[in-house]
Legacy VTK file of the C-alpha trace (Angstrom):
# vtk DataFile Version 3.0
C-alpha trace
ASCII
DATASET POLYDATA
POINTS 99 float
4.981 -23.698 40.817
3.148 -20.092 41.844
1.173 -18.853 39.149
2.688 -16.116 36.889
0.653 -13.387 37.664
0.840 -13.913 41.694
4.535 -13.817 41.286
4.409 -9.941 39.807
4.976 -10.649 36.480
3.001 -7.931 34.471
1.330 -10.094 31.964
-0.729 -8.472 29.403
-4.027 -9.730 28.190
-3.900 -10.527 24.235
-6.101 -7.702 23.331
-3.959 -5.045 25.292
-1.048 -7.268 23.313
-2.515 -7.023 19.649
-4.145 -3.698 19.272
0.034 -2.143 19.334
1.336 -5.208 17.557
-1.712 -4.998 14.531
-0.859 -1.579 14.073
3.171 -2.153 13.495
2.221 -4.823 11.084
-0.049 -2.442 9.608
2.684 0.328 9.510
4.714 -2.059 7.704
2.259 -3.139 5.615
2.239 0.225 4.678
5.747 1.653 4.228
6.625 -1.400 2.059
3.435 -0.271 -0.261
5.154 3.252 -0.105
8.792 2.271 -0.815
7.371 0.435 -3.922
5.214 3.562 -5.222
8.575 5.699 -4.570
10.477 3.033 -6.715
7.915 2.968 -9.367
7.781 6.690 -9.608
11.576 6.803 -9.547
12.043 4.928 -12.098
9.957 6.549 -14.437
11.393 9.619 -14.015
14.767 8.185 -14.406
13.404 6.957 -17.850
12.222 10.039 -19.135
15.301 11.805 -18.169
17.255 9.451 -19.791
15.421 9.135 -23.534
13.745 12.630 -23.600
16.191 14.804 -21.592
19.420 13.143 -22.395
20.450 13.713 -18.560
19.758 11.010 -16.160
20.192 12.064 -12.193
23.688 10.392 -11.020
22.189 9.225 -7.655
18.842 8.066 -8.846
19.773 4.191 -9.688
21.351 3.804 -7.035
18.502 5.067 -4.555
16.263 2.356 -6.784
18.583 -0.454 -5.463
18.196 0.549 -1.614
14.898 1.420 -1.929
14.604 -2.050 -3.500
16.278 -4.301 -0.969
14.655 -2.437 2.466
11.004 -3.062 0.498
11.898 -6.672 -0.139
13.209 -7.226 3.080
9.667 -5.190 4.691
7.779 -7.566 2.104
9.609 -10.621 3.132
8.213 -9.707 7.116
4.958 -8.793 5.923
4.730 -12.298 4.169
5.698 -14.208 7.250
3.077 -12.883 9.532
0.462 -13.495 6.808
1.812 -17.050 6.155
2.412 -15.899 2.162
5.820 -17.420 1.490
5.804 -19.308 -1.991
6.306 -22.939 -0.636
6.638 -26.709 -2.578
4.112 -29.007 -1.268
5.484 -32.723 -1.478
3.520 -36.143 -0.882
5.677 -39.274 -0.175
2.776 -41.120 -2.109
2.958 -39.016 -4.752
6.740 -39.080 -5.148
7.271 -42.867 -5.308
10.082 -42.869 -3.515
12.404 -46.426 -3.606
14.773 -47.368 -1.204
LINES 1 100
99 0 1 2 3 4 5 6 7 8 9 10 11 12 13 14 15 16 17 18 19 20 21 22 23 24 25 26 27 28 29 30 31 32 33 34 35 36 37 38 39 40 41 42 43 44 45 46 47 48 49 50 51 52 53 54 55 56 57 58 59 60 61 62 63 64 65 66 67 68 69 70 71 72 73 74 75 76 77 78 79 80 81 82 83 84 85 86 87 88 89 90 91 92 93 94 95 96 97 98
């Protein structure tokens, strides 16, 4: 079998590879921290609208809930490059298992 590169396959070297793919991480690494702010900030001012000003905006909950589910999801990709997921670690010796 000819060797990938001699057949004119443009294979990149890893740093050329991870320099672009640390800095999309890092991007969304960073819009998930900003859709959280946004949501936090949100909120807040949906609560004082509500209890001081009587008047909450109509289309403010509602931008809460998307704003919610695209940073989980963002999280949720951020967490499996860094390996972060909650997880259960089980032993079979600790579990005493009978068959």
């Amino acid at each position: 079998m000819a060797d990938a590169a001699g057949v004119g396959l443009a294979l990149e070297s890893p740093a050329d590879v991870t320099a672009p793919a640390s800095a999309a991480w890092r991007l969304l690494e960073v819009t998930a921290g900003l859709l959280i702010g946004v949501i936090t900030v949100l909120v807040s001012v949906q609560v004082f609208a509500r209890y001081v000003l009587n008047n909450t905006p109509p289309w403010s909950e509602e931008l809460c809930r998307y704003l919610f589910v695209w940073a989980s999801f963002l999280g949720a990709c951020v967490a499996t490059e860094r390996a972060a997921h909650l997880g259960v670690d089980r032993s079979d010796d600790e579990a005493h298992f009978t068959n």
